[in-house]
C-alpha positions as CSV (number, residue, x, y, z in Angstrom):
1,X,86.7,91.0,112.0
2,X,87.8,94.9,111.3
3,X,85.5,97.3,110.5
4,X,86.0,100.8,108.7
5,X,83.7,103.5,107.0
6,X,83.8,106.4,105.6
7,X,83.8,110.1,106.5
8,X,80.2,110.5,106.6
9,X,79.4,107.2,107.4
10,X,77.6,106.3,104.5
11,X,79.7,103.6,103.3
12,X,80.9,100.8,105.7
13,X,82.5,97.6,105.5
14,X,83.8,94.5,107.1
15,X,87.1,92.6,106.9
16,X,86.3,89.3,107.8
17,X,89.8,87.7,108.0
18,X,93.3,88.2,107.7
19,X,95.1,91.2,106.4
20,X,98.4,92.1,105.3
21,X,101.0,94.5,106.7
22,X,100.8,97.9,105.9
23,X,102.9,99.1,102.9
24,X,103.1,102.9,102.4
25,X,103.1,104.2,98.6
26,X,105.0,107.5,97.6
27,X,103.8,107.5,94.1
28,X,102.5,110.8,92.6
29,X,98.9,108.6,91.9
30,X,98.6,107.9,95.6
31,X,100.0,111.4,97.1
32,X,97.6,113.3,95.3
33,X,94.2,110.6,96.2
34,X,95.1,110.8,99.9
35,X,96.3,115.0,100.1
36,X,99.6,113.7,102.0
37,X,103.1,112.4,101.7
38,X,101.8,108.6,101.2
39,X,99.1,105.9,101.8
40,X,99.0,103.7,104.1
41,X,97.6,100.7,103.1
42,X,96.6,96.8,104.1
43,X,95.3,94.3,101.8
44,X,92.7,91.1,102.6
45,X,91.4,88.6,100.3
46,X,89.2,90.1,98.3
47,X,86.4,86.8,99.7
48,X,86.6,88.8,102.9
49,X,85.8,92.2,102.4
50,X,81.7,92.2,103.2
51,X,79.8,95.8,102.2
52,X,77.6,96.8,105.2
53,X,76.1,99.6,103.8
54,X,76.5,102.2,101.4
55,X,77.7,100.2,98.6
56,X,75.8,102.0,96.1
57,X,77.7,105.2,97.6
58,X,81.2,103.4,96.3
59,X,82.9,105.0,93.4
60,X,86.0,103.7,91.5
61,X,87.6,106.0,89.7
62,X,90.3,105.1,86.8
63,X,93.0,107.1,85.7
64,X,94.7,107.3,82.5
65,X,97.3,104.9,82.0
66,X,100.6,106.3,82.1
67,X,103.1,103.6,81.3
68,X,102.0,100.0,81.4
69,X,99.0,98.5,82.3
70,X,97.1,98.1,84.8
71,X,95.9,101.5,85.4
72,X,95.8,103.4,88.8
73,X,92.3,103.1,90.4
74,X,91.0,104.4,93.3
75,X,87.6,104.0,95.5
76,X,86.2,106.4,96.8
77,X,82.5,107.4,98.4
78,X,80.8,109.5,96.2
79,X,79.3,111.8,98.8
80,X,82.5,112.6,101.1
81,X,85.1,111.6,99.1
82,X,86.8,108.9,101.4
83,X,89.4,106.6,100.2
84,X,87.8,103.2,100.2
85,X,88.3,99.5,100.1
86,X,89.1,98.8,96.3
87,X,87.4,95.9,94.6
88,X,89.0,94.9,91.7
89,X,88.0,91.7,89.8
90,X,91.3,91.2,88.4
91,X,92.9,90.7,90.8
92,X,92.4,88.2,93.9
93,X,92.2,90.8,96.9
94,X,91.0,94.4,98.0
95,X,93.9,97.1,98.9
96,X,92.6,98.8,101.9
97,X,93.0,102.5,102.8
98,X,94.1,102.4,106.8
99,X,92.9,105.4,107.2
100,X,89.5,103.9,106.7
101,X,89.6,101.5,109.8
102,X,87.7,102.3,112.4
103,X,88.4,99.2,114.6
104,X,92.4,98.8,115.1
105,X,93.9,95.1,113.8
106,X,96.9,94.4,115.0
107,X,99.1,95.3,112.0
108,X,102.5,96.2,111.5
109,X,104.4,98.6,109.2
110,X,106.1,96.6,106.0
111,X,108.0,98.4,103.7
112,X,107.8,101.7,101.7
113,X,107.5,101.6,97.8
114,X,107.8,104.1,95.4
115,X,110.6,106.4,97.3
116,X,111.8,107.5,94.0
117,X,108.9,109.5,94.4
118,X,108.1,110.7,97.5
119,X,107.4,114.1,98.0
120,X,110.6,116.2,98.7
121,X,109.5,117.8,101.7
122,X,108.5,114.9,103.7
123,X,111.8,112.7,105.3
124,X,111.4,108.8,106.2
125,X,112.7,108.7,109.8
126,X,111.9,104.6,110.0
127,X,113.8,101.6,109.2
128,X,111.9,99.8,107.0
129,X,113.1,98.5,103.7
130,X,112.4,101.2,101.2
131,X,112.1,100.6,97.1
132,X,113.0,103.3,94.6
133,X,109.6,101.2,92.8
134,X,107.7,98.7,93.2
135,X,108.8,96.1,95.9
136,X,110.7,92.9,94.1
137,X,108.3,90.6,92.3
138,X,108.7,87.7,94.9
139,X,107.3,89.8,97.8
140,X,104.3,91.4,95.9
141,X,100.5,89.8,96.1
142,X,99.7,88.4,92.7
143,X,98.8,90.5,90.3
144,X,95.9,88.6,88.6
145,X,93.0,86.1,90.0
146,X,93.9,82.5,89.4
147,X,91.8,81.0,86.3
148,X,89.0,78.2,87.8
């Protein structure tokens, strides 16, 4: 199990299971929801993330749609304003904010996406595989819930 919370500690949550790798975004979306040069996030099936209190604290916000859908959302606590675990019923798991993990799972870096648009003044000194976009369609999660 991981756990994580926010700032204030209003809001926390379990991971009870598996998560993925951590993939850092440099789109313009996530640079400006996190105040830095990416996010770092993990993703679980979305079965596994378990609100242990604070849910009614969790805010999703959704941003206009720029070019085709789905649109950026983002999670947030509505007292603090800390990235959160993002639920969205589309889609079969929750994207995870790492920086919201207050217990440490034994996950490694992936990939970056979205270099096309990183922000100029920070430099990626690692080597792992980098994407002027998204990663190639066979190694993202799926993008909708399978239909019962």
């Amino acid at each position: 199990m991981t756990e994580g919370s926010c700032l204030c500690g209003g809001v926390k949550f379990a991971i009870d299971g598996r998560l993925t790798p951590l993939q850092y975004c440099h789109c313009t979306r996530c640079r400006k929801t996190s105040g830095s040069a990416f996010v770092a996030a993990v993703a679980a099936k979305m079965e596994a993330l378990r609100w242990i209190s604070g849910a009614d604290l969790v805010e999703v916000y959704v941003a206009p749609l720029i070019d085709t859908p789905p649109p950026y959302r983002v999670a947030f606590c509505r007292r603090c304003g800390s990235d959160l675990p993002l639920y969205d019923p589309e889609r079969p798991f929750v994207v995870v904010p790492a920086g919201s993990l207050d217990s440490h799972p034994e996950i490694t870096p992936l990939r970056h996406i979205f270099v096309g648009l990183k922000a100029p003044w920070f430099e990626i000194h690692d080597g792992l595989p980098r994407f002027e976009g998204h990663a190639p369609p066979e190694q993202r999660l799926p993008a909708t819930r399978a239909k019962p």
